[in-house]
Legacy VTK file of the C-alpha trace (Angstrom):
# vtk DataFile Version 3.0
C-alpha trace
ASCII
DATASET POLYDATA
POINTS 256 float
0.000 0.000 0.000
0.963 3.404 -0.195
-0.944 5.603 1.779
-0.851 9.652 1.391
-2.153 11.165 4.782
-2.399 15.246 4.474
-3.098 17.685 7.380
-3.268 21.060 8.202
-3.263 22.749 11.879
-4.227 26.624 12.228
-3.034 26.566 15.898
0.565 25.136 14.989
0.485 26.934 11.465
1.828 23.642 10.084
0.857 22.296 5.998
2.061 18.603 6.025
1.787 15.229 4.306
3.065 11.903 4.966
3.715 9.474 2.604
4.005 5.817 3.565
4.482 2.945 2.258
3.257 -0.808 3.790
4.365 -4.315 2.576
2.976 -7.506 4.476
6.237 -9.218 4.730
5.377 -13.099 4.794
8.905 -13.782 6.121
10.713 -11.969 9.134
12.369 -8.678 7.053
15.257 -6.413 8.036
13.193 -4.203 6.180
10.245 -2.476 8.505
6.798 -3.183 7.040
6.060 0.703 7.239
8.421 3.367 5.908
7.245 6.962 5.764
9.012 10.438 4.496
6.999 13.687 5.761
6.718 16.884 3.776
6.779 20.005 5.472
4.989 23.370 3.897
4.774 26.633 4.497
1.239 26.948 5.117
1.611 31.197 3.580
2.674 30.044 0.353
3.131 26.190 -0.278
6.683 26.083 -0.248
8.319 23.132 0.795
10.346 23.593 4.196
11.877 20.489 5.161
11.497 16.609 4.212
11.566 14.497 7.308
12.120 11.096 8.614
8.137 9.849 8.734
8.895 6.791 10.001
10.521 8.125 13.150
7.687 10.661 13.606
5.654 7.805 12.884
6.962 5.507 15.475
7.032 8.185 17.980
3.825 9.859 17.643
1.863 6.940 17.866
3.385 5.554 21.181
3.255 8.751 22.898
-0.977 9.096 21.756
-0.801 5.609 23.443
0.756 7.076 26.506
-2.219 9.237 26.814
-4.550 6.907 26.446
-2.818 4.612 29.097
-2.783 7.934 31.293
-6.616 8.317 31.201
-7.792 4.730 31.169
-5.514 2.631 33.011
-6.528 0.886 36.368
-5.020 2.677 39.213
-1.952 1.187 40.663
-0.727 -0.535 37.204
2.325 -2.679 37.633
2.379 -5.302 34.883
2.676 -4.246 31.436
2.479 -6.870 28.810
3.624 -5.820 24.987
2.293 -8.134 21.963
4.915 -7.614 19.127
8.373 -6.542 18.699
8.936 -4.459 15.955
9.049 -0.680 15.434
6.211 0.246 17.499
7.014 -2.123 20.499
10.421 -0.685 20.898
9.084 3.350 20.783
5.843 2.299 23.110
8.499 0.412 25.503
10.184 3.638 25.736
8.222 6.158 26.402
5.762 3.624 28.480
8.546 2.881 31.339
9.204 6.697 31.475
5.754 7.685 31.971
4.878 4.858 34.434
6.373 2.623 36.791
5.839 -1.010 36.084
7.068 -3.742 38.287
7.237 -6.192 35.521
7.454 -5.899 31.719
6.498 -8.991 29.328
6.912 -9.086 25.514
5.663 -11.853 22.834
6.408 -12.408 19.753
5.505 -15.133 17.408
8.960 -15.168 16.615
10.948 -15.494 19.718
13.961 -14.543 18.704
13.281 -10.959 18.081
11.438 -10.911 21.342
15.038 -12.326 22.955
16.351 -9.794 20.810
14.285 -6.638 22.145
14.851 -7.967 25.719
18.170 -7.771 25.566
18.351 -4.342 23.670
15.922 -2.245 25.802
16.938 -0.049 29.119
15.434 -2.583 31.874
14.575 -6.130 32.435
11.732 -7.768 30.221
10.456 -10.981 30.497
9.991 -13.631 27.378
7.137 -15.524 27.311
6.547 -18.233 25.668
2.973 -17.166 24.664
0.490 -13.809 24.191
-1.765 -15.714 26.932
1.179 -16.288 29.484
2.724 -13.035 28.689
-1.265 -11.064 29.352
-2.582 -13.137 32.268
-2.340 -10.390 35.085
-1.452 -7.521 33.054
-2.736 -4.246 34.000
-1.650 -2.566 30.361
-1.272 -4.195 27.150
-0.023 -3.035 24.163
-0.862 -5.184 20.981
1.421 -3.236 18.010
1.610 -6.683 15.831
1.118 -7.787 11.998
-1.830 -10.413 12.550
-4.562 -10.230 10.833
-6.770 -12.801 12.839
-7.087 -12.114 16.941
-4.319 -13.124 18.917
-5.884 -11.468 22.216
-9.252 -13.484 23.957
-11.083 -11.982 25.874
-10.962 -14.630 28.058
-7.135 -13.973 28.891
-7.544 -10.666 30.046
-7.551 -9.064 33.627
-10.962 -7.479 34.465
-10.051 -3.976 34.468
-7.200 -3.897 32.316
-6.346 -1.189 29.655
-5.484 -2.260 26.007
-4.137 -0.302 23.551
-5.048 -2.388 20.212
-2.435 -0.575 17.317
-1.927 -3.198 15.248
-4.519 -4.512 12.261
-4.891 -1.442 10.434
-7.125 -2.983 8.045
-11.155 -3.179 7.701
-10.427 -7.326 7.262
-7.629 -7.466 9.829
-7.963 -8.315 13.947
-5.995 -8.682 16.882
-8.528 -8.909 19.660
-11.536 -11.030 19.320
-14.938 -10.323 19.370
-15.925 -11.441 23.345
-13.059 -8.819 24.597
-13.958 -5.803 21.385
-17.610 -6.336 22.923
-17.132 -6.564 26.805
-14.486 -3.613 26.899
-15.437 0.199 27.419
-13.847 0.817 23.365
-12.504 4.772 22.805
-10.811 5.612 19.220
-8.698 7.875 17.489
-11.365 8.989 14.943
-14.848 7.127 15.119
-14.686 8.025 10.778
-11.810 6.065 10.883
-12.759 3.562 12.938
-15.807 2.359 11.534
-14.001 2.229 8.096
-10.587 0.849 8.500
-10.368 -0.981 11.722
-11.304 -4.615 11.178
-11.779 -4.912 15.115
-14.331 -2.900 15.364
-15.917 -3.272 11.740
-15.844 -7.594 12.596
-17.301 -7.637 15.838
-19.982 -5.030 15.987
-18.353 -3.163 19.292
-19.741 0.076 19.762
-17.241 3.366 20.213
-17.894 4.797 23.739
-15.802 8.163 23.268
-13.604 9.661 20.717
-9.938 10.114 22.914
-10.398 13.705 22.078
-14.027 14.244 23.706
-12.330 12.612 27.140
-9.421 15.551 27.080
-11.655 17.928 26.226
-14.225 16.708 29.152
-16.867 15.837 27.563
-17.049 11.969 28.080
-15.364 10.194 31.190
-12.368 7.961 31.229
-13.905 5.026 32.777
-10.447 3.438 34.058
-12.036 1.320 36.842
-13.507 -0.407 33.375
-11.990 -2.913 30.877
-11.006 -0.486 28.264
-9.891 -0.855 24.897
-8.275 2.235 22.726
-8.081 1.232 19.103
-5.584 3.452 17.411
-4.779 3.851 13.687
-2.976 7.030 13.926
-4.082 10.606 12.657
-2.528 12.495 9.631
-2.808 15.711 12.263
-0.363 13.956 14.683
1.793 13.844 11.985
1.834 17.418 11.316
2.440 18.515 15.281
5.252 16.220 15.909
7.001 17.474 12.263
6.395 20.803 12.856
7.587 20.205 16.939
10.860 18.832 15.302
11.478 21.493 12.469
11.045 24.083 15.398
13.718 22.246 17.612
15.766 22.149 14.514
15.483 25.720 13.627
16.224 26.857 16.939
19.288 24.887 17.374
20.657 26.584 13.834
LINES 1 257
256 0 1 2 3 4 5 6 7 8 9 10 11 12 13 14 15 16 17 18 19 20 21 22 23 24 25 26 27 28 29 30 31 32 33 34 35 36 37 38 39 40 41 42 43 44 45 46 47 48 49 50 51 52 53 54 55 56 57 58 59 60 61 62 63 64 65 66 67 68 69 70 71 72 73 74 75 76 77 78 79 80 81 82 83 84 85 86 87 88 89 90 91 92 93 94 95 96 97 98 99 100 101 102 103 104 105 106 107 108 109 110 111 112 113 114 115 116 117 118 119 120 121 122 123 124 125 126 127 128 129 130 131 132 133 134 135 136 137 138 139 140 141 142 143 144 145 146 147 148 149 150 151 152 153 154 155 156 157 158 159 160 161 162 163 164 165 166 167 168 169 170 171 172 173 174 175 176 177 178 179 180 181 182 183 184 185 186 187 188 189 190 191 192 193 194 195 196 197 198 199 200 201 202 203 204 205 206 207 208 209 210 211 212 213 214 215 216 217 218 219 220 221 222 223 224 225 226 227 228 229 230 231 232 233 234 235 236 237 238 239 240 241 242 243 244 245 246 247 248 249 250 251 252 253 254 255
């Protein structure tokens, strides 16, 4: 695929687009299955004012909207966090995740285990291998699912009343990585409901209905629920895209 994901914010006076491309790699690739370039304009007059590193941005930006999420709908008093995947995303939610929060145990799986050996060795502080998504989310206050399956690999069933998900992973209207007991038994808050209801095969599949844009609960207008099961389904906006760029060009520009 090649996706082409414009935005424009008034309040940051930033004109982007990203451009990324996604292959389905049916073997383990050195190459990441998303790779993204953003364009930076000068929202005055169109010119072109920097080409960044979108798959940075990309990685970044959508761990840190996870962070929020986690903020506002985790159970309080959190100590196990359990990460599904070990790519790209894994390694930038791992990051910002154990600076935000304190966890008394990390667990990563990975259908291969070898890159799952691999990010446990390679990250700041100790993680523990499992040997399977249910061993590694039995107990776990936070999950993160950031994977490239497109049938569930989280049950319901598995998961700690109360939890917080954050489901980042199957970005396509015919893809899923939680089933349909936990999409329907879970409070469920999105990114964009638009979105949502037209690309996310998790909540197209099972029926779920969307509680609360993430946006209405920072603004006030719908409640965070924490003491619930939650789920936040996140496929990324094209305006996150534009904040962090234009965050980065004005770090850069300062610095020169």
């Amino acid at each position: 695929y090649l996706g082409v994901m414009p935005a424009y914010s008034a309040a940051d006076d930033a004109l982007t687009t990203k451009l990324v491309t996604f292959y389905e790699h049916l073997k383990d690739s050195s190459v990441p299955s998303h790779q993204a370039t953003v364009l930076l304009f000068d929202p005055s007059n169109g010119t072109l004012k920097a080409v960044l590193d979108g798959s940075v941005i990309t990685a970044k930006r959508t761990a840190a909207v996870s962070a929020i999420a986690t903020k506002l709908l985790m159970p309080p008093f959190a100590e196990v966090l359990c990460i599904l995947g070990a790519g790209v995303q894994a390694y930038s939610h791992y990051e910002i995740f154990t600076e935000l929060f304190t966890f008394k145990e990390v667990r990563i799986w990975n259908r291969t285990r070898e890159k799952a050996e691999k990010f446990a060795s390679s990250v700041s502080g100790p993680v523990q291998v499992c040997s399977s998504a249910r061993e590694a989310v039995a107990g776990a206050d936070v999950i993160v699912t950031v994977t490239m399956a497109t049938a569930p690999i989280l049950f319901g069933d598995w998961v700690k009343p109360g939890a917080h998900i954050n489901a980042v992973g199957a970005s396509r209207p015919d893809w899923r990585e939680l089933d349909d007991e936990l999409m329907r038994n879970s409070v469920l808050f999105v990114d964009s409901r638009d979105a949502a209801r037209t690309e996310s095969g998790d909540v197209i599949l099972s029926g779920a209905e969307i509680f609360a844009e993430l946006g209405e609960v920072l603004k006030g207008t719908k409640p965070a629920l924490p003491e619930k099961t939650t789920v936040f389904k996140s496929l990324g906006m094209a305006v996150e895209d534009t904040v962090a760029a234009k965050f980065v060009y004005d770090a850069w520009s300062a610095g020169n």
